[in-house]
C-alpha positions as CSV (number, residue, x, y, z in Angstrom):
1,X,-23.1,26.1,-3.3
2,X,-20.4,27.5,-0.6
3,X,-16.6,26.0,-0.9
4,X,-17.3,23.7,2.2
5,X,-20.7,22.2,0.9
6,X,-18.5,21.9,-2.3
7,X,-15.6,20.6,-0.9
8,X,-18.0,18.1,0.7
9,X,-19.5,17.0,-2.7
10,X,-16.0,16.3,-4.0
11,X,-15.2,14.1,-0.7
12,X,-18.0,11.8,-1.5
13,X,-17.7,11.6,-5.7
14,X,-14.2,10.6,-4.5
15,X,-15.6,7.6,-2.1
16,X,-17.9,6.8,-4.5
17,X,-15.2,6.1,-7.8
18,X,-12.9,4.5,-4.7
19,X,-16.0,2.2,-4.1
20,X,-16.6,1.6,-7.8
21,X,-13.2,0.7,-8.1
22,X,-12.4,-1.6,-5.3
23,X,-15.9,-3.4,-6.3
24,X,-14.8,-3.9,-9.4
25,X,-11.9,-5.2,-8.6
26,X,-13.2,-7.9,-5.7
27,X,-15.5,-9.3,-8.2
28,X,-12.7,-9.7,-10.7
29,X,-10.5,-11.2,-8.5
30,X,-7.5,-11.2,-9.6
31,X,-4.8,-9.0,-10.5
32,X,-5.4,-6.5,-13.2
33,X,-4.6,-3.6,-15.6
34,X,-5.2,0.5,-15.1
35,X,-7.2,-0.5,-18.4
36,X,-9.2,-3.1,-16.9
37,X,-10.1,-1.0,-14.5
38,X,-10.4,2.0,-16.7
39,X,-13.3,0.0,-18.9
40,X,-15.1,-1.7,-16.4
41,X,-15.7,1.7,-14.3
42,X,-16.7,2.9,-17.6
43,X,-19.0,0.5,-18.0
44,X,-20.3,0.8,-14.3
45,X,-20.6,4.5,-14.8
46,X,-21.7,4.3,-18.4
47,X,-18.9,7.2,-19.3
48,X,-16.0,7.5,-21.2
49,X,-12.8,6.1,-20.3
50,X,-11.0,9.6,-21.0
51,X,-13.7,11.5,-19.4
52,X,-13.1,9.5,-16.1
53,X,-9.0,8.4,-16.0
54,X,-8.0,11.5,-13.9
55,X,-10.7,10.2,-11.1
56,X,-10.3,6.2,-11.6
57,X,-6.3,7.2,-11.2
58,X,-7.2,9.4,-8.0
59,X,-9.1,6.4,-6.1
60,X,-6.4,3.8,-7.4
61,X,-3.7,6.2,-5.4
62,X,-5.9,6.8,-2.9
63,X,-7.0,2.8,-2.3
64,X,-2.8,2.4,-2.4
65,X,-2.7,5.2,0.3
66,X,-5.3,3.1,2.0
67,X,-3.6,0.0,2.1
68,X,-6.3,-1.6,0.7
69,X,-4.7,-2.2,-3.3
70,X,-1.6,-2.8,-4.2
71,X,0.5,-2.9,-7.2
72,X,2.7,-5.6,-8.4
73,X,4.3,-5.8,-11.8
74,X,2.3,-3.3,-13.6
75,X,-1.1,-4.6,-12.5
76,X,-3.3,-3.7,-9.2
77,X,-4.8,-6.2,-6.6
78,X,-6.7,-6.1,-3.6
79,X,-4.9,-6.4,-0.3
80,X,-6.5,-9.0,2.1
81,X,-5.9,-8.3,5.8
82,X,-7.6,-7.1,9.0
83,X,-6.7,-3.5,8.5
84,X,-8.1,-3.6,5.1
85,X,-11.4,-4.7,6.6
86,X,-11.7,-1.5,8.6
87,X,-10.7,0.7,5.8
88,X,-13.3,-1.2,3.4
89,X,-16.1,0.1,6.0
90,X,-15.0,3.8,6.0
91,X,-16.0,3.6,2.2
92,X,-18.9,1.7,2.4
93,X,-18.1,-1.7,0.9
């Protein structure tokens, strides 16, 4: 696999845990934990929580980056607004 092809691998595991994530998270609803999150992406994805925190972290920071989560007091919830909406098709939700 050449660095590119590999690179674009990477791109897409990383839309896919961001789309796992932001899933899980609209059909919770409300606000919630890293270790919410961290056990119901392990669940999803039927791994470990400590084989996936680095990557669960990576698409919380990027969702943040995104504009589309947020965090308040400790916990993480979606952010509801038009801009969101455009992001959220990027990743395929």
């Amino acid at each position: 696999m050449s660095s590119e092809n590999s690179s674009d691998y990477r791109e897409k595991e990383d839309d896919d845990m961001e789309r796992i994530v932001w899933e899980g998270m609209d059909v919770l609803g409300a606000s919630i934990s890293k270790m919410t999150i961290l056990q119901m992406v392990s669940v999803a994805t039927d791994q470990k929580v400590l084989k996936i925190v680095d990557s669960v972290d990576e698409a919380i920071d990027n969702l943040i980056g995104k504009g589309l989560v947020c965090k308040q007091n400790g916990k993480y919830q979606i952010v509801n607004s038009k801009e969101s909406a455009a992001e959220l098709e990027k990743i395929g939700v």
